[in-house]
NUGULUM-767454 format. One record per residue (C-alpha): x, y, z; residue number from 1; residue in three letters. Coordinates in Angstrom, 3 decimals, always signed. Layout:
N
site u X | v Y | w Z | resi NUM | resn Ala
...
END
This chain:
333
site u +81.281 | v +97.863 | w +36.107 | resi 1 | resn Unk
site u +83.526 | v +101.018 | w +36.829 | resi 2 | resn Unk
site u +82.999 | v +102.046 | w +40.877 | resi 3 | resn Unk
site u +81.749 | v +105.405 | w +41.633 | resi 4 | resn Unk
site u +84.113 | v +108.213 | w +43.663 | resi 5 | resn Unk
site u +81.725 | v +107.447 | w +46.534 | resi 6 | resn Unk
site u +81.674 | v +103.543 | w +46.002 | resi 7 | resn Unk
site u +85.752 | v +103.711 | w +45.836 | resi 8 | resn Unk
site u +85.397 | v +105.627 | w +49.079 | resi 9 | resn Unk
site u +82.964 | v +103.827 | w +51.014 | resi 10 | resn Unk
site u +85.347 | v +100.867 | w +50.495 | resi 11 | resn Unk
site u +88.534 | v +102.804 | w +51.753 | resi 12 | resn Unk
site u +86.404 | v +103.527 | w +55.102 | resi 13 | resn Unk
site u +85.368 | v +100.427 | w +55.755 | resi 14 | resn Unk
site u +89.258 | v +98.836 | w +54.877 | resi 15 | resn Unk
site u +90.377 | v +101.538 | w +57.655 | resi 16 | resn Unk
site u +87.689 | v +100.502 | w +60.264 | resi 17 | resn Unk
site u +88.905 | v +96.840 | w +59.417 | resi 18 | resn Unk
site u +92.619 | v +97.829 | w +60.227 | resi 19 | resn Unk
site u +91.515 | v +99.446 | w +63.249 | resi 20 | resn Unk
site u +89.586 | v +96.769 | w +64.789 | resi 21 | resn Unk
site u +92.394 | v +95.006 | w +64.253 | resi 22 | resn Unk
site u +94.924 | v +96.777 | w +65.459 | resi 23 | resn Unk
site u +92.720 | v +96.831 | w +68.875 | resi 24 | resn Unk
site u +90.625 | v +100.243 | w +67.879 | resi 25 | resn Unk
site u +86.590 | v +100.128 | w +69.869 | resi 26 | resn Unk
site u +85.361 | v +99.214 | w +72.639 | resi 27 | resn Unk
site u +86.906 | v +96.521 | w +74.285 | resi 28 | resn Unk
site u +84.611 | v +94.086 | w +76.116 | resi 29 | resn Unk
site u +85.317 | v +93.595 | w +80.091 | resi 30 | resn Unk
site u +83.712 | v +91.329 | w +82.069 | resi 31 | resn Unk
site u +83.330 | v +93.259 | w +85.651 | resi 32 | resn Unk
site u +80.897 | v +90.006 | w +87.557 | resi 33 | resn Unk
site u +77.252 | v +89.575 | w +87.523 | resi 34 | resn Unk
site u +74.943 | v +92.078 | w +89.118 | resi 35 | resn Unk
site u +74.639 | v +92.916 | w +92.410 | resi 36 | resn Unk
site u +78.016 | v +91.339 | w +93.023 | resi 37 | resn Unk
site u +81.263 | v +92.907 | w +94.960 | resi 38 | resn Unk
site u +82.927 | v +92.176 | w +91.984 | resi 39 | resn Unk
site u +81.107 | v +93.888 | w +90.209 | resi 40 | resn Unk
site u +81.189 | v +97.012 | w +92.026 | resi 41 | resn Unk
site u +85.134 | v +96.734 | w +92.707 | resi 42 | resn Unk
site u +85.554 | v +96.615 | w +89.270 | resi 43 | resn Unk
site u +83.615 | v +99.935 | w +88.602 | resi 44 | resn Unk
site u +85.846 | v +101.261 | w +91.364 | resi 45 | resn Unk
site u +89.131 | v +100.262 | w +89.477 | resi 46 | resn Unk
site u +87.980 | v +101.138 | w +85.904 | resi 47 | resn Unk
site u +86.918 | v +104.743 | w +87.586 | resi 48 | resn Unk
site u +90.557 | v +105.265 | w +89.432 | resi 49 | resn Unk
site u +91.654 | v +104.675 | w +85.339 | resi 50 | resn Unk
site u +89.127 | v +107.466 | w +84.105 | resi 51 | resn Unk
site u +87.357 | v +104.676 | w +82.545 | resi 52 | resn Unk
site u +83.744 | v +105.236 | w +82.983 | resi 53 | resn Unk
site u +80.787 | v +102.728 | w +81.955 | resi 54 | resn Unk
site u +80.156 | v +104.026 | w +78.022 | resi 55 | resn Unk
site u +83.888 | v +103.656 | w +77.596 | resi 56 | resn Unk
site u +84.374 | v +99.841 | w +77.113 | resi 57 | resn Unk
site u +81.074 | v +96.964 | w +76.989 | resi 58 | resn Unk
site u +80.153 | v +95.476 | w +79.814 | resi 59 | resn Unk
site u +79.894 | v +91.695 | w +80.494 | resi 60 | resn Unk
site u +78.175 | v +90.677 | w +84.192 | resi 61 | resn Unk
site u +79.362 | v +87.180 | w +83.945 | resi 62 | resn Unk
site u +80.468 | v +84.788 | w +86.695 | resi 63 | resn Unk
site u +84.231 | v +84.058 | w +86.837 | resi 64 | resn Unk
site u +83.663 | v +80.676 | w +84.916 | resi 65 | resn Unk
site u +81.770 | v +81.774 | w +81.886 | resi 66 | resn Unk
site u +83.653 | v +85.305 | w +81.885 | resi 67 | resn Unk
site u +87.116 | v +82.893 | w +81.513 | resi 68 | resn Unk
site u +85.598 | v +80.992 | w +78.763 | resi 69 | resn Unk
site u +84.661 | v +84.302 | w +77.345 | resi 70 | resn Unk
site u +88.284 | v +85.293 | w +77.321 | resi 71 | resn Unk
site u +89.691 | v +82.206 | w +75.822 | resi 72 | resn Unk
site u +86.830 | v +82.482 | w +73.134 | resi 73 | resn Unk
site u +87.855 | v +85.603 | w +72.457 | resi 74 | resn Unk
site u +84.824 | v +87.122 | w +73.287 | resi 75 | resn Unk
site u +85.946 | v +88.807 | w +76.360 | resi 76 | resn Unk
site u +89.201 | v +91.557 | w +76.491 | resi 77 | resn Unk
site u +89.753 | v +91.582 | w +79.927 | resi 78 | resn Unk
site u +88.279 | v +89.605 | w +82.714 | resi 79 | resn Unk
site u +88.179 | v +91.137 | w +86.622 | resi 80 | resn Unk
site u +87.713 | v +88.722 | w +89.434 | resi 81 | resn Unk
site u +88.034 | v +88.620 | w +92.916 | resi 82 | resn Unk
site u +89.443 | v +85.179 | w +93.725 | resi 83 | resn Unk
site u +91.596 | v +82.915 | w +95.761 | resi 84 | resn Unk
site u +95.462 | v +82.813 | w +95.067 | resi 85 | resn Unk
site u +96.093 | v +80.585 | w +92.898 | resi 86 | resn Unk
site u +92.913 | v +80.511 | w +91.149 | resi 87 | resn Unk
site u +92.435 | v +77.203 | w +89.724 | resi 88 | resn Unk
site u +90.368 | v +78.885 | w +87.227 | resi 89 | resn Unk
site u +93.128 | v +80.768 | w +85.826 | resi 90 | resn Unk
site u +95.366 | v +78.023 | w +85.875 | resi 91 | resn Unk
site u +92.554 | v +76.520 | w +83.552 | resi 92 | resn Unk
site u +92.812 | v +79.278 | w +81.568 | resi 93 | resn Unk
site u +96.314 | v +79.146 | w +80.858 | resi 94 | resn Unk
site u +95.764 | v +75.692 | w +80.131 | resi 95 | resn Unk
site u +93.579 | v +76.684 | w +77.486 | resi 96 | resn Unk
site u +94.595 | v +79.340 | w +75.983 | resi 97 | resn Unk
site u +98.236 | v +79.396 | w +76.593 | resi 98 | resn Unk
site u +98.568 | v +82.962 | w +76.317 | resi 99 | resn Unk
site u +97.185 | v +84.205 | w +79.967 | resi 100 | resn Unk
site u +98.514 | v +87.856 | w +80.974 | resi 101 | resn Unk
site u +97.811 | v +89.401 | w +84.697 | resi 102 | resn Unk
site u +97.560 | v +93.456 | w +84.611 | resi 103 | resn Unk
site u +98.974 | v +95.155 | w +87.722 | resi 104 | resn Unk
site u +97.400 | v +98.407 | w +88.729 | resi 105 | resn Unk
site u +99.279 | v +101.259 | w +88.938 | resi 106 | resn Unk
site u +100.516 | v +103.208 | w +91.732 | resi 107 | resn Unk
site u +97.690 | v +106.235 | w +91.338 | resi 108 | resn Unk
site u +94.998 | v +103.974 | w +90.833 | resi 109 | resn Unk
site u +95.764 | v +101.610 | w +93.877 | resi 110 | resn Unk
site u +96.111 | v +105.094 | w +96.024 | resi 111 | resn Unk
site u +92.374 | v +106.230 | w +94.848 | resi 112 | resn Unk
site u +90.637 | v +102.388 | w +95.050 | resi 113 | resn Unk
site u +92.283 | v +102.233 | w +98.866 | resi 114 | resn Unk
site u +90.718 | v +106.244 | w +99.227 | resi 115 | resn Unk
site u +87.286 | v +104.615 | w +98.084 | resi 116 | resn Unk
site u +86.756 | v +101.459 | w +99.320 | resi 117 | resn Unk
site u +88.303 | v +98.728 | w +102.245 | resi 118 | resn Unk
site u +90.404 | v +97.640 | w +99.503 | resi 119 | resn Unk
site u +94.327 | v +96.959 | w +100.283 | resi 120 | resn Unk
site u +97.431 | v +97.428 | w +97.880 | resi 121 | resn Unk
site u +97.989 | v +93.617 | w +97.515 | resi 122 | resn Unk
site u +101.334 | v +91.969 | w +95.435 | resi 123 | resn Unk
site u +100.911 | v +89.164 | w +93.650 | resi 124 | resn Unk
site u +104.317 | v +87.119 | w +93.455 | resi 125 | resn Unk
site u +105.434 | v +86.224 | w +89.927 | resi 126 | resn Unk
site u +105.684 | v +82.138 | w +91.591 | resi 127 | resn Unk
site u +101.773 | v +82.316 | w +92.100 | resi 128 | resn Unk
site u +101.089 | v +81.096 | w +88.366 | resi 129 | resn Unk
site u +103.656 | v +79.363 | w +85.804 | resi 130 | resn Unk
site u +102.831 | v +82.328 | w +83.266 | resi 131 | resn Unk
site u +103.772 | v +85.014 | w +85.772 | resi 132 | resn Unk
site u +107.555 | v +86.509 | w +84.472 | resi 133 | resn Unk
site u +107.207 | v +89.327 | w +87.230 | resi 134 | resn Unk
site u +105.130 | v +90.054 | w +90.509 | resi 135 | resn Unk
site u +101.313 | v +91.816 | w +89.676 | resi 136 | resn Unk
site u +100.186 | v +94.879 | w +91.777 | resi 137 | resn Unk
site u +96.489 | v +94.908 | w +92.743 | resi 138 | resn Unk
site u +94.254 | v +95.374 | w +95.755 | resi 139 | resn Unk
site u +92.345 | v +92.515 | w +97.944 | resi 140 | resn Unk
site u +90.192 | v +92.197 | w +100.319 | resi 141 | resn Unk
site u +89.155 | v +89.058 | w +102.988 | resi 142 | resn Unk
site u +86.088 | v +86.618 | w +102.526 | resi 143 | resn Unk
site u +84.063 | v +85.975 | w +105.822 | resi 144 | resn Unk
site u +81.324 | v +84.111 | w +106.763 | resi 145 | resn Unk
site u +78.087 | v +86.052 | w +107.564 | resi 146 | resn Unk
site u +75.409 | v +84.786 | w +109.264 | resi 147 | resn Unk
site u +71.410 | v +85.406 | w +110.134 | resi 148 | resn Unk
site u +70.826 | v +86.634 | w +113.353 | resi 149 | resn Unk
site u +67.328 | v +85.427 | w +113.273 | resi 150 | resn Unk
site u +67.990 | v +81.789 | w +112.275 | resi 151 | resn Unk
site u +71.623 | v +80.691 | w +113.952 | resi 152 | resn Unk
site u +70.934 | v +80.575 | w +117.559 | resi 153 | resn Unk
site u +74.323 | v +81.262 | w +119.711 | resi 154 | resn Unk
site u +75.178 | v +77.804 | w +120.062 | resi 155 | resn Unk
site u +75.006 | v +76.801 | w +116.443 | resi 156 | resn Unk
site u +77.279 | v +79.953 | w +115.891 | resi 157 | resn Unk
site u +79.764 | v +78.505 | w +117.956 | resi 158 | resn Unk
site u +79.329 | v +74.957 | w +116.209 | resi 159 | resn Unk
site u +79.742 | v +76.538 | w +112.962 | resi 160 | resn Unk
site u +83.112 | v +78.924 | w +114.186 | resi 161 | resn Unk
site u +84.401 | v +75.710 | w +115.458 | resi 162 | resn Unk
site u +84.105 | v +73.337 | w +112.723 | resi 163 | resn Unk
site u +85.216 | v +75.887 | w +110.397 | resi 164 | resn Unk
site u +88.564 | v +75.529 | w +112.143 | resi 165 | resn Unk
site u +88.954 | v +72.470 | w +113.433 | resi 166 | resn Unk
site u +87.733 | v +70.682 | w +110.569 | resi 167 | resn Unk
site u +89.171 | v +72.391 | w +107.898 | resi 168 | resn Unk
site u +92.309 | v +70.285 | w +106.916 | resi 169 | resn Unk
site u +89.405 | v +67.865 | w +105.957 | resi 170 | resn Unk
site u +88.667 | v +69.903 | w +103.012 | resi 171 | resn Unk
site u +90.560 | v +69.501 | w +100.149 | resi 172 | resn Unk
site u +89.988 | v +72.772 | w +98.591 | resi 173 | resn Unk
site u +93.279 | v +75.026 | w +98.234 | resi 174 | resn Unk
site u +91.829 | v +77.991 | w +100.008 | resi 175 | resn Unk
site u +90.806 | v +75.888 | w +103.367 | resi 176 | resn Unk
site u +94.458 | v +76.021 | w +104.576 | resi 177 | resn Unk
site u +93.476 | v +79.562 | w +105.242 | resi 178 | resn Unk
site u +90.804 | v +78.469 | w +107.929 | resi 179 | resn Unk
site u +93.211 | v +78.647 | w +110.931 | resi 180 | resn Unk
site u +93.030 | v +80.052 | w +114.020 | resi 181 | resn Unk
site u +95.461 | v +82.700 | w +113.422 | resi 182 | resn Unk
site u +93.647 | v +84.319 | w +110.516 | resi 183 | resn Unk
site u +90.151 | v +83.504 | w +112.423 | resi 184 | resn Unk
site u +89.674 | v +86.934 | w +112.884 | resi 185 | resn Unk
site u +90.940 | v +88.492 | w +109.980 | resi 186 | resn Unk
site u +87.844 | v +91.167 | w +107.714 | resi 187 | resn Unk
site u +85.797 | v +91.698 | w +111.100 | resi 188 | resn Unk
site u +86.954 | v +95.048 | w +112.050 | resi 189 | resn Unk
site u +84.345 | v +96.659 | w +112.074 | resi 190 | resn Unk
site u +81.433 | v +94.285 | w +111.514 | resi 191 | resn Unk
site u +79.372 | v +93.344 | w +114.703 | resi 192 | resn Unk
site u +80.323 | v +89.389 | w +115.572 | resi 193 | resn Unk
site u +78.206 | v +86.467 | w +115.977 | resi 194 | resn Unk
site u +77.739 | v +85.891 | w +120.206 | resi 195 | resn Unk
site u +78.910 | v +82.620 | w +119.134 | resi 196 | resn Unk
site u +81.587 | v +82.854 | w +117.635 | resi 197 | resn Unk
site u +82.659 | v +85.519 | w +119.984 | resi 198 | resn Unk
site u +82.597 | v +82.532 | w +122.497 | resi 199 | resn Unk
site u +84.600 | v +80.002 | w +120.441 | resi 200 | resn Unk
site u +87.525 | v +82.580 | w +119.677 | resi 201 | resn Unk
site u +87.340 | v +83.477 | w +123.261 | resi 202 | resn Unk
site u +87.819 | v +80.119 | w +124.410 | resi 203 | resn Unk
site u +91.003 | v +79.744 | w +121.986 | resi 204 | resn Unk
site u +92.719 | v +82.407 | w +123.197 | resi 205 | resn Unk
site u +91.628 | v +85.330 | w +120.708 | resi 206 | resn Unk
site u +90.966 | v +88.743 | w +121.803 | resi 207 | resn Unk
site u +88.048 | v +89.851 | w +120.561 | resi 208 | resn Unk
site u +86.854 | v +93.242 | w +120.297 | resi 209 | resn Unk
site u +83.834 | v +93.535 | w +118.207 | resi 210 | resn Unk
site u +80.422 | v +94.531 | w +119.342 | resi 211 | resn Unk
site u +78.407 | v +91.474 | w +119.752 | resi 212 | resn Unk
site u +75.275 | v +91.371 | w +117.794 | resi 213 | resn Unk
site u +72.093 | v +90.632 | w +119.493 | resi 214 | resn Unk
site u +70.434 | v +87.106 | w +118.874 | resi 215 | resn Unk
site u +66.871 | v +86.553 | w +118.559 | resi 216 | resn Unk
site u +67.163 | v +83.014 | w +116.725 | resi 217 | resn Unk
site u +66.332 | v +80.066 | w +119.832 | resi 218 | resn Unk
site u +67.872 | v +76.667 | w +119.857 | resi 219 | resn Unk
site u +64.433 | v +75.536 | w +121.074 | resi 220 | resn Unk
site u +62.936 | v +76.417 | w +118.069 | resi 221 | resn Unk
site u +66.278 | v +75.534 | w +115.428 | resi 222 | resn Unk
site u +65.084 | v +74.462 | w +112.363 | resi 223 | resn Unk
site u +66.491 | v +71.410 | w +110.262 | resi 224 | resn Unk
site u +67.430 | v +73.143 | w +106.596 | resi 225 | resn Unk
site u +69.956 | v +75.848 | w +106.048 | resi 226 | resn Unk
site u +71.190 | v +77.497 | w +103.137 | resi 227 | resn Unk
site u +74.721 | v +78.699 | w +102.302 | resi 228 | resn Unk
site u +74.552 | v +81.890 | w +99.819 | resi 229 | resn Unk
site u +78.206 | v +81.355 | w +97.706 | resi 230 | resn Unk
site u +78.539 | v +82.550 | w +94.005 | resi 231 | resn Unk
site u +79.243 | v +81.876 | w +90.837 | resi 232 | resn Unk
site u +80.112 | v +77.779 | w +90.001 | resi 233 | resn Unk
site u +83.431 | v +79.269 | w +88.221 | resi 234 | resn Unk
site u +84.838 | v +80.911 | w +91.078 | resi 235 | resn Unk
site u +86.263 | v +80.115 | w +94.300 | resi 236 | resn Unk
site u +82.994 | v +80.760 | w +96.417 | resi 237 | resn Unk
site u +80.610 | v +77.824 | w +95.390 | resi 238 | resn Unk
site u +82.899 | v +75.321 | w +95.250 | resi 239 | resn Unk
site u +84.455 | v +75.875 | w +98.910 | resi 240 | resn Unk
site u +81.531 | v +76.538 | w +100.063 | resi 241 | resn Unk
site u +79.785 | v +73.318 | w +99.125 | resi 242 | resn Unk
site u +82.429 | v +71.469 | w +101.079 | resi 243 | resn Unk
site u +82.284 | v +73.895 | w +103.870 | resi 244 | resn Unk
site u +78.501 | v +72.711 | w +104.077 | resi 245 | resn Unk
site u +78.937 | v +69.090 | w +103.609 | resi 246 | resn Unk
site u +81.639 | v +69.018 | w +107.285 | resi 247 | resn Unk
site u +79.238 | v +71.322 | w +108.858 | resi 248 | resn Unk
site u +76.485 | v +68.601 | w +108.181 | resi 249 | resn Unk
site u +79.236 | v +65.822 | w +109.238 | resi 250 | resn Unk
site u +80.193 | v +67.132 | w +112.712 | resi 251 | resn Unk
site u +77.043 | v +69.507 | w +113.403 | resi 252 | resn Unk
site u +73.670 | v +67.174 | w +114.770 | resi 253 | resn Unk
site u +70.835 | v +67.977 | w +113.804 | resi 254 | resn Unk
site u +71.026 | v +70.256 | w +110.982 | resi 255 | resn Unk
site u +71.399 | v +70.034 | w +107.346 | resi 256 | resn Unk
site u +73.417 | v +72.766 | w +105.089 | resi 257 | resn Unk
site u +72.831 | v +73.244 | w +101.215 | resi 258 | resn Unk
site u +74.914 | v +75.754 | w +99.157 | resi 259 | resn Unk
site u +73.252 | v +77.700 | w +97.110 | resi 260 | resn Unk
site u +75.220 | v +79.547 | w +93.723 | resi 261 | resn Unk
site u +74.316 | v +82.984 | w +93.966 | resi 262 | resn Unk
site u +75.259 | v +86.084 | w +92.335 | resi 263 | resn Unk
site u +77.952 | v +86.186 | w +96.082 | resi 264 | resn Unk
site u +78.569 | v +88.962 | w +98.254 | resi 265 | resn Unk
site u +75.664 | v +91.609 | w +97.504 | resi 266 | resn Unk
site u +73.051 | v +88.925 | w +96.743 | resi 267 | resn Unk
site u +74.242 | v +86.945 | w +99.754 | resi 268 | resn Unk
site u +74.009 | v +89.577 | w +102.122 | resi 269 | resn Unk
site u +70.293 | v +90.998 | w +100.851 | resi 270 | resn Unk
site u +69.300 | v +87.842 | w +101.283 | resi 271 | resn Unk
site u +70.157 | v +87.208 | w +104.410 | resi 272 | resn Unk
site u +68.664 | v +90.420 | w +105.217 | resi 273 | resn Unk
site u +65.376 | v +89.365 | w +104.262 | resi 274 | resn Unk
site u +65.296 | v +85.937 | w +105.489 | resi 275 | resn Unk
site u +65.663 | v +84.314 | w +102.353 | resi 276 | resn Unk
site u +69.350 | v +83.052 | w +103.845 | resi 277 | resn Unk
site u +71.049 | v +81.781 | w +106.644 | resi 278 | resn Unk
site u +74.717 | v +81.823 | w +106.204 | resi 279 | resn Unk
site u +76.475 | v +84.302 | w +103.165 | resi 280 | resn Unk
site u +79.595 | v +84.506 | w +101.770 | resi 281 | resn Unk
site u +80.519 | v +88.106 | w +101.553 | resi 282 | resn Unk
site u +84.052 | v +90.421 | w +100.784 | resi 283 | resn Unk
site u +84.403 | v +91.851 | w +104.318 | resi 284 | resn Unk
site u +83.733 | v +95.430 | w +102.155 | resi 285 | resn Unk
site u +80.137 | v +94.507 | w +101.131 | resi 286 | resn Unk
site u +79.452 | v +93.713 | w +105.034 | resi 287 | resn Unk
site u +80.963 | v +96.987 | w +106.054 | resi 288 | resn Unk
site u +78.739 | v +98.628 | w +103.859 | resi 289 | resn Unk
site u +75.644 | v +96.436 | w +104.730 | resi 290 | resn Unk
site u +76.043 | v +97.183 | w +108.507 | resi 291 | resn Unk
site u +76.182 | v +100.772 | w +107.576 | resi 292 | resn Unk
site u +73.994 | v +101.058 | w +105.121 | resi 293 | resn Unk
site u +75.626 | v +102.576 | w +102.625 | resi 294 | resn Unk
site u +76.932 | v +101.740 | w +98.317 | resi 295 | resn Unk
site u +74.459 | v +98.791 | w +97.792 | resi 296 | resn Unk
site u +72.701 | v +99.397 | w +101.302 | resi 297 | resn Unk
site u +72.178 | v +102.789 | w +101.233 | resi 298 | resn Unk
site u +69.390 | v +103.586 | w +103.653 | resi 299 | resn Unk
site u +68.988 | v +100.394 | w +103.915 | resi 300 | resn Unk
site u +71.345 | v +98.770 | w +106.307 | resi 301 | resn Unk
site u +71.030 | v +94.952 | w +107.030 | resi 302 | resn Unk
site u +70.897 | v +94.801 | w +110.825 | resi 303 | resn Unk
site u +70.575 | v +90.837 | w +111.167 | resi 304 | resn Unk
site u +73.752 | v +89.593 | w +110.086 | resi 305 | resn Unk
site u +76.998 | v +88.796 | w +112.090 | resi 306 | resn Unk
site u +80.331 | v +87.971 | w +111.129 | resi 307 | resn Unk
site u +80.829 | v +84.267 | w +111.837 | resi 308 | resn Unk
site u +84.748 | v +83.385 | w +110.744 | resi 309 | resn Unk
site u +87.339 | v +84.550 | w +108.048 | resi 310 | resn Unk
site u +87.854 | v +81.926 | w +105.263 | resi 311 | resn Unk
site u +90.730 | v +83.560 | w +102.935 | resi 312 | resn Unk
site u +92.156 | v +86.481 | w +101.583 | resi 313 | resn Unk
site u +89.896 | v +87.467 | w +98.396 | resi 314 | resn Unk
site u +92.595 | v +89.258 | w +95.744 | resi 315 | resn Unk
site u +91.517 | v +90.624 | w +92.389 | resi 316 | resn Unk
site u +93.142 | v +89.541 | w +89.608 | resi 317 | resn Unk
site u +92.619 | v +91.194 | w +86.245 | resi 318 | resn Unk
site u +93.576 | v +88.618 | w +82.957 | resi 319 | resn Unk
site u +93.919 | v +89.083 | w +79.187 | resi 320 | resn Unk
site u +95.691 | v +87.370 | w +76.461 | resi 321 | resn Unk
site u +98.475 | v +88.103 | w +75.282 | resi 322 | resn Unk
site u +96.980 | v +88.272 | w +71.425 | resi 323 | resn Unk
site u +94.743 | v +91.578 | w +72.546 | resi 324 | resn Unk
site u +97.967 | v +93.654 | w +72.868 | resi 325 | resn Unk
site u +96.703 | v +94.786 | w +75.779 | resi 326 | resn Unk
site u +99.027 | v +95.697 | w +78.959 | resi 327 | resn Unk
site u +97.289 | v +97.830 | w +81.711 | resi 328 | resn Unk
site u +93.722 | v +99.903 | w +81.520 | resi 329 | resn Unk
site u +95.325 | v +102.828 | w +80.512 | resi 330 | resn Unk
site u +95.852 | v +101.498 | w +76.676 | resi 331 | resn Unk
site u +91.927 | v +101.272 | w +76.728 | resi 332 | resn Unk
site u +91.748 | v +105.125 | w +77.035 | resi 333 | resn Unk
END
């Protein structure tokens, strides 16, 4: 049977869209981290600095973990994370797929994320992966521990500042060699700090500035259980974390830690705001704004929570594959 004019060019259209999917054309899909997550507001910051705004590309609030398998499904375009350096879950990745690219951020972009947020220019050096042919420009930030003024009594904050530092070449995960006194401080400017901890840091030889926070959580009445807030199982948070807990159990009496995976900073600190959590893993950004009351917090600021100890510097790192053609956020415009 002969085709119509209109059959012949229905066909033609749909051959072009074809070609133009392929060659990259739509939406591309970007995992930016589950919901009420710093990643997932950092990434809104650095897709914004691009022009990039949220009906311009499909949005994927995954953790790290399933957002990688995403990408090396070939579900996911682009994946945004705020991780350790090296990630082992980009290292996975590579593993995987084989064809792993890190975008840098440009020069105007890093300028208007450090304008609106804590966010730092950050380089990435090209040894930091085995895929890496040239250092990656991008932003980080510092994870801290947070915790609940109404549940860690001043000598438990001191246990846990302590063993955080002294213990920490007893956990084997990469980012513990961070723990040391010399970064012990680092992503509290700013936040109030944990009487505690104040003591411990004092005692080593720190100077510490920060306003104290006040204390209302008794030894006398310290309860047994505590729960860690972390994140996602695929990124750096949960896993650290749940060692963290197990030498705080080990050289602490008396108490017992559990980490929990949460959705990490946000969640972490909300729920530590409304007793639901005793110790959070936050970006030092989220707890600026928590304390303040303002992005997430507006209006309502969190005014239990006290920085405890730094455990590493958090750096985002922004991954492809080399098959999506893609080579910064501005070929997405």
């Amino acid at each position: 049977m002969k085709k119509t004019r209109l059959q012949s060019f229905v066909l033609v259209l749909l051959g072009a869209l074809l070609v133009l999917s392929a060659c990259g054309g739509g939406k591309k899909n970007i995992a930016i981290g589950p919901p009420a997550s710093e990643t997932n507001n950092v990434s809104k910051i650095i897709l914004g600095a691009y022009g990039i705004e949220d009906g311009d590309y499909k949005a994927f609030q995954e953790g790290f973990g399933a957002a990688a398998d995403g990408v090396q499904d070939g579900n996911i375009d682009i994946s945004i994370g705020i991780l350790g350096l090296p990630a082992a879950s980009i290292e996975s990745l590579q593993a995987s797929a084989g064809d792993v690219k890190m975008l840098s951020l440009s020069d105007d972009a890093i300028k208007k994320i450090e304008e609106q947020s804590g966010y730092k220019r950050f380089t990435i050096p090209k040894e930091s992966y085995d895929f890496l042919t040239e250092d990656v420009e991008t932003v980080t930030a510092y994870a801290i521990l947070m915790g609940n003024t109404d549940t860690i009594d001043e000598e438990l904050g001191y246990e846990l500042a302590k063993s955080m530092i002294e213990n920490a070449s007893e956990n084997t995960h990469a980012q513990a060699k961070q723990m040391i006194l010399e970064n012990a401080l680092n992503g509290a400017e700013g936040l109030l700090i944990h009487p505690g901890a104040k003591k411990y840091y004092e005692e080593q030889g720190l100077t510490v500035e920060n306003e104290v926070a006040t204390v209302s959580a008794d030894k006398g009445d310290r309860k047994a259980e505590f729960t860690l807030g972390t994140g996602s199982q695929g990124g750096t948070y949960y896993p650290l974390g749940g060692e963290m807990a197990n030498l705080w159990n080990k050289y602490i009496e008396g108490i017992n830690v559990t980490n929990m995976e949460t959705g990490a900073s946000v969640e972490n600190l909300s729920s530590i705001s409304k007793g639901q959590m005793d110790l959070g893993m936050t970006v030092h950004v989220p707890a600026l704004n928590a304390l303040n009351g303002k992005a997430d917090f507006e209006g309502n600021p969190v005014t239990n929570a006290a920085f405890i100890g730094h455990i590493y510097p958090e750096v985002v790192q922004i991954v492809t594959r080399e098959k999506t053609e893609i080579s910064s956020f501005d070929d997405l415009k």
